[in-house]
Wavefront OBJ file of the C-alpha trace (Angstrom):
o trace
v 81.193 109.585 87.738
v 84.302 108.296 85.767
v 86.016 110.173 84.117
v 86.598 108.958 80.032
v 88.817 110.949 77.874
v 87.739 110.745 74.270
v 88.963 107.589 72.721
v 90.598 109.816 70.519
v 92.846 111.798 72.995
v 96.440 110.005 72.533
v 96.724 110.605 76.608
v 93.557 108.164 76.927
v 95.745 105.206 76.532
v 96.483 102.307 79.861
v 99.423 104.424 81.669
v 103.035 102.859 81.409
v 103.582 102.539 85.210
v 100.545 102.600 86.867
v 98.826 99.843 84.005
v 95.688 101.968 84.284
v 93.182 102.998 81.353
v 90.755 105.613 81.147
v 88.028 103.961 82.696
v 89.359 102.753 85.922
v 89.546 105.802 87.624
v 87.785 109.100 88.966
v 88.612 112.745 88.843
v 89.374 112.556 92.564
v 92.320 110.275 94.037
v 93.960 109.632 96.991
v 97.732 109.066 97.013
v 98.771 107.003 99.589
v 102.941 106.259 99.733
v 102.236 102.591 100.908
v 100.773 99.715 98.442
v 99.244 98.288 101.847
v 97.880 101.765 102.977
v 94.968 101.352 100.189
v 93.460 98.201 102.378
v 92.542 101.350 105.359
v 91.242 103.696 103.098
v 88.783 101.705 101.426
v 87.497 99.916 104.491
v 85.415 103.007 104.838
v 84.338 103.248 100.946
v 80.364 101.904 100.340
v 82.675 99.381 97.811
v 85.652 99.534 95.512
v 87.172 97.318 92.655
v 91.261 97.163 92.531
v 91.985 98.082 89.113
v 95.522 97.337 88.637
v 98.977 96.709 90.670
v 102.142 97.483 88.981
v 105.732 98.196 90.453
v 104.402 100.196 93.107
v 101.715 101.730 91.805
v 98.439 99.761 92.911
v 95.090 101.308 92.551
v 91.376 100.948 93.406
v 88.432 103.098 91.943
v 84.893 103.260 94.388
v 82.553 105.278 96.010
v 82.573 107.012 99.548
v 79.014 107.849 100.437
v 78.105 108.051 96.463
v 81.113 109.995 95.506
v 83.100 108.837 92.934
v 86.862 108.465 93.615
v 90.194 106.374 92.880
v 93.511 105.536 95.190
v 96.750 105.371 94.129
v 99.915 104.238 95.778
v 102.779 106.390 94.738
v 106.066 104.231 96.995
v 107.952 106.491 98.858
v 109.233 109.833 97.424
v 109.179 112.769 95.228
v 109.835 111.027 92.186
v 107.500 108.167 91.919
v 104.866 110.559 93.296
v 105.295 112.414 90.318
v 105.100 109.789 87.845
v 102.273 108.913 89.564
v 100.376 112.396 89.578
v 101.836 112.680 85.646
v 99.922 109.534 84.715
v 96.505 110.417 86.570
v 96.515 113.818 84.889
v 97.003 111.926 81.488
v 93.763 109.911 82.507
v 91.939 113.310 83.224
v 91.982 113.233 87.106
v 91.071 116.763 88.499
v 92.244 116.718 92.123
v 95.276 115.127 94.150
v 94.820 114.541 97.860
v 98.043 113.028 99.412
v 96.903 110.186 102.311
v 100.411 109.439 104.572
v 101.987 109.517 107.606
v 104.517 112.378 109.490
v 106.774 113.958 111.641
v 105.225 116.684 113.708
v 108.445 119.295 114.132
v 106.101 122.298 115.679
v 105.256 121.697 119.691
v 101.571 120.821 120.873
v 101.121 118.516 117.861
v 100.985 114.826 118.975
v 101.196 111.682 117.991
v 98.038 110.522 116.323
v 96.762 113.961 115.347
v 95.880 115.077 111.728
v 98.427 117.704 109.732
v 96.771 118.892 107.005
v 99.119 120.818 104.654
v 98.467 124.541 103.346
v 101.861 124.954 101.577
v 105.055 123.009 100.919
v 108.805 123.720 102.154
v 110.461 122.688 98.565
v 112.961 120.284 100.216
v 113.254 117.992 97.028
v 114.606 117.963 93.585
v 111.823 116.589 91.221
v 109.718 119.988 91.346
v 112.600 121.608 90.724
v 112.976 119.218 87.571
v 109.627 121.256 86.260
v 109.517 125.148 87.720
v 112.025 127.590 89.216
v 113.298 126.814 92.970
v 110.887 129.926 94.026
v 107.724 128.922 92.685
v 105.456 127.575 95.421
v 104.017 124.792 96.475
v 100.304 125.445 97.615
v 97.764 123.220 98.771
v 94.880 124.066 96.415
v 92.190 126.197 98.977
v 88.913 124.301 98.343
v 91.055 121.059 98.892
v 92.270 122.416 102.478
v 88.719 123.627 103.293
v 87.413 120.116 102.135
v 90.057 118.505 104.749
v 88.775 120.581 107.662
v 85.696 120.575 107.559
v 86.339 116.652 107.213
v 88.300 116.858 110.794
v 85.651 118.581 111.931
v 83.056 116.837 111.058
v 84.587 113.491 111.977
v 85.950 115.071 115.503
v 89.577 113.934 115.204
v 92.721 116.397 116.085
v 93.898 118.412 113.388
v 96.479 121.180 112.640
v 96.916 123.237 109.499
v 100.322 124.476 108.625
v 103.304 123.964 106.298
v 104.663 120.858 105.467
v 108.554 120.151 104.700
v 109.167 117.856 101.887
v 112.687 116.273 101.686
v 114.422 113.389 99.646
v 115.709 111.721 102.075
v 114.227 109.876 105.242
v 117.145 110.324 107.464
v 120.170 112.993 106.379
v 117.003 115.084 105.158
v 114.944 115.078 108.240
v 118.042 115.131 110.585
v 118.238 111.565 111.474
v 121.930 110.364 111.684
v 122.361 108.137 108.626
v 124.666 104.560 109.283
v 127.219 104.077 112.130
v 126.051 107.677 113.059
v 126.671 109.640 110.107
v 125.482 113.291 110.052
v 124.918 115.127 106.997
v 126.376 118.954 107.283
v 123.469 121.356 108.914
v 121.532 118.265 110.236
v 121.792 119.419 113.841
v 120.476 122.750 112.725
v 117.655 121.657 110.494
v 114.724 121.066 112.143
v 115.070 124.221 114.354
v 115.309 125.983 111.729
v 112.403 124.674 110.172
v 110.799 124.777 113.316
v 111.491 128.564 113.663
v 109.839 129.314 110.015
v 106.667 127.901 111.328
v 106.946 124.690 109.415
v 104.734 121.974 111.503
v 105.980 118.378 109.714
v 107.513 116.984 107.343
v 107.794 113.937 104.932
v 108.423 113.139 101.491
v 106.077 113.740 98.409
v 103.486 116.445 99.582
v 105.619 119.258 97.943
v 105.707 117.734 94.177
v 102.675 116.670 94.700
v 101.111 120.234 95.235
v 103.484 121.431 92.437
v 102.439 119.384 89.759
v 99.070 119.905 90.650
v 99.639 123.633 90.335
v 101.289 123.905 87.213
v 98.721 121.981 85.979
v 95.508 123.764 87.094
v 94.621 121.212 88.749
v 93.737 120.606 92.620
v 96.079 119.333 95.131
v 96.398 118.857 99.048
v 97.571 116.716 101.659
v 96.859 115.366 105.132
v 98.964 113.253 106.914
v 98.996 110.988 110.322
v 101.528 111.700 112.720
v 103.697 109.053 113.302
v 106.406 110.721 114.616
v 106.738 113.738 117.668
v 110.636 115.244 116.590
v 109.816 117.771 119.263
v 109.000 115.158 122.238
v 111.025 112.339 121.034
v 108.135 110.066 120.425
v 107.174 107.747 117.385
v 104.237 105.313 117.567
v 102.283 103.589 114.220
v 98.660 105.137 115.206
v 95.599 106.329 113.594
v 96.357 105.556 110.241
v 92.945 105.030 109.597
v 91.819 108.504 110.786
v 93.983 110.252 107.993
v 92.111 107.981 105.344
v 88.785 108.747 106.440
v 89.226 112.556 106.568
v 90.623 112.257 103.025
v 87.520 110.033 101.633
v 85.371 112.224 103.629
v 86.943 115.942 101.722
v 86.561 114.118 98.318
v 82.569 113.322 98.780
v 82.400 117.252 100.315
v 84.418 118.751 96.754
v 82.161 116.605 94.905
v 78.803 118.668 97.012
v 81.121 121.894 96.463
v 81.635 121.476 92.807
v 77.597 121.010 92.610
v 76.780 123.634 94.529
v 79.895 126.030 91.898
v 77.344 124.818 89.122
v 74.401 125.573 90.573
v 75.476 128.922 91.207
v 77.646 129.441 87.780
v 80.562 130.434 89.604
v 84.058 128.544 88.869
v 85.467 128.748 92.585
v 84.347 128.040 95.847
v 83.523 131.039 98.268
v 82.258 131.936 101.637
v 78.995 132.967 100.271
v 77.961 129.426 98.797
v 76.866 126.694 100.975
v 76.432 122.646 100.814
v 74.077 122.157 103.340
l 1 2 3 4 5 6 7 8 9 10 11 12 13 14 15 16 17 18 19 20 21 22 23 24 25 26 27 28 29 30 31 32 33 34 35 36 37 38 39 40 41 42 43 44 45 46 47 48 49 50 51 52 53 54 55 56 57 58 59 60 61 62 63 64 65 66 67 68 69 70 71 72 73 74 75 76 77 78 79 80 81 82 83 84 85 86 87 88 89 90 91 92 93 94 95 96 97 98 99 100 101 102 103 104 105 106 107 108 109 110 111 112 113 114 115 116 117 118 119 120 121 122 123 124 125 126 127 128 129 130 131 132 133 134 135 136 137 138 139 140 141 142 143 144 145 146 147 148 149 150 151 152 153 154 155 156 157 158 159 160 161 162 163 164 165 166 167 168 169 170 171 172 173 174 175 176 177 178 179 180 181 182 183 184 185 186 187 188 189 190 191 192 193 194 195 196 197 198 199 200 201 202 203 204 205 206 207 208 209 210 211 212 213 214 215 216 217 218 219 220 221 222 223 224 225 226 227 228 229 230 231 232 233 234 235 236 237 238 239 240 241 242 243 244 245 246 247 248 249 250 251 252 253 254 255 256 257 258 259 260 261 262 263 264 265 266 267 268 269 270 271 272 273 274 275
């Protein structure tokens, strides 16, 4: 169901950036970096309406197999991820479930497969603009059990792990920047990374999960990979496989949020079940 502040609450007003009111979206949303990305996800939604497209903030509310949810584009980075989850919070969405694309840094992960992120290496400054550098970024649990079972469910390659989230696209991820520029500790980083256990990276998951934590609200991520650091391999594939997974966890939190009531109980456990 959509969710509508009361009229009353001075947060229930149409967003700044992402021109959205109160009743255009759901307590769940996907947040895709790419505008165009939303097209893929909601190919596999029973229907959608697009509610609004501003800067690059473009957004459709619908249902996947009867469950309510919204997408959001949040354009590349930390900080207009943010503003992004910031705004949705203001309209009283409840959980965050980045929708993007990869680098795979840890070997045996390939091109095409599913990351879906359990923590966040804090490799960005907006979090940083709202909590200590040591607080952590955590992929909310029922989120992360919502994307495997998802995986599972639909069959496609997955891997659970940390995710590094940096600023920057090339001196960030160790690319050389123009005419071959390397940033200090470039050659170093992704070993390093690699060494810590970290299994991708990209750009917003970590604010993402941090905002969503301060909160008390939910927050996860899974992402395609596009990119194999470790191999040397990039390829555009299976974009469509990350958006499914993520429509697919939002109609399973909705069952798991049913089932909590049922049962009085505020967080999911082993013990309850949604078949």
């Amino acid at each position: 169901m959509t969710h509508r502040p009361d009229s009353e609450d001075p947060n229930a007003e149409t967003q700044y950036h992402l021109d959205v009111g109160p009743d255009g979206v759901a307590e769940t949303v996907l947040l895709p970096g790419n505008p165009e990305r939303i097209d893929r996800i909601v190919e596999c939604w029973d229907g959608y309406d697009e509610i609004a497209h501003h800067r690059e903030y473009r957004t459709a509310t619908g249902r996947y197999d009867g469950a309510p949810l919204s997408v959001t584009s949040t354009g590349i980075g930390s900080p207009s991820a943010a503003i992004a989850v910031e705004e949705l919070a203001r309209l009283g969405c409840e959980t965050f479930i980045r929708v993007g694309s990869c680098g795979a840094i840890e070997p045996g992960v390939s091109v095409g497969d599913l990351v879906i992120t359990t923590g966040a290496v804090r490799q960005e400054g907006t979090s940083d603009e709202y909590v200590r550098e040591d607080y952590p970024a955590v992929a909310d649990y029922e989120v992360v059990s919502a994307l495997v079972a998802a995986a599972e469910k639909l069959g496609y390659d997955y891997h659970t792990g940390l995710t590094a989230s940096t600023d920057s696209f090339y001196a960030g991820q160790g690319r050389p920047g123009y005419d071959g520029f390397e940033a200090a500790g470039a050659d170093d980083l992704l070993a390093e990374l690699r060494n810590a256990n970290v299994t991708n990276v990209e750009m917003e998951a970590s604010a993402i999960l941090t905002l969503a934590t301060v909160y008390g609200l939910r927050g996860g991520a899974v992402c395609t990979v596009y990119a194999d650091r470790d191999g040397g391999e990039f390829r555009v594939t299976g974009e469509s496989r990350a958006a499914e997974t993520a429509s697919l966890a939002a109609h399973l939190l909705a069952k798991m949020d049913e089932r909590k009531a049922e049962a009085g109980v505020d967080r999911w456990h082993a013990g309850l079940s949604i078949d």
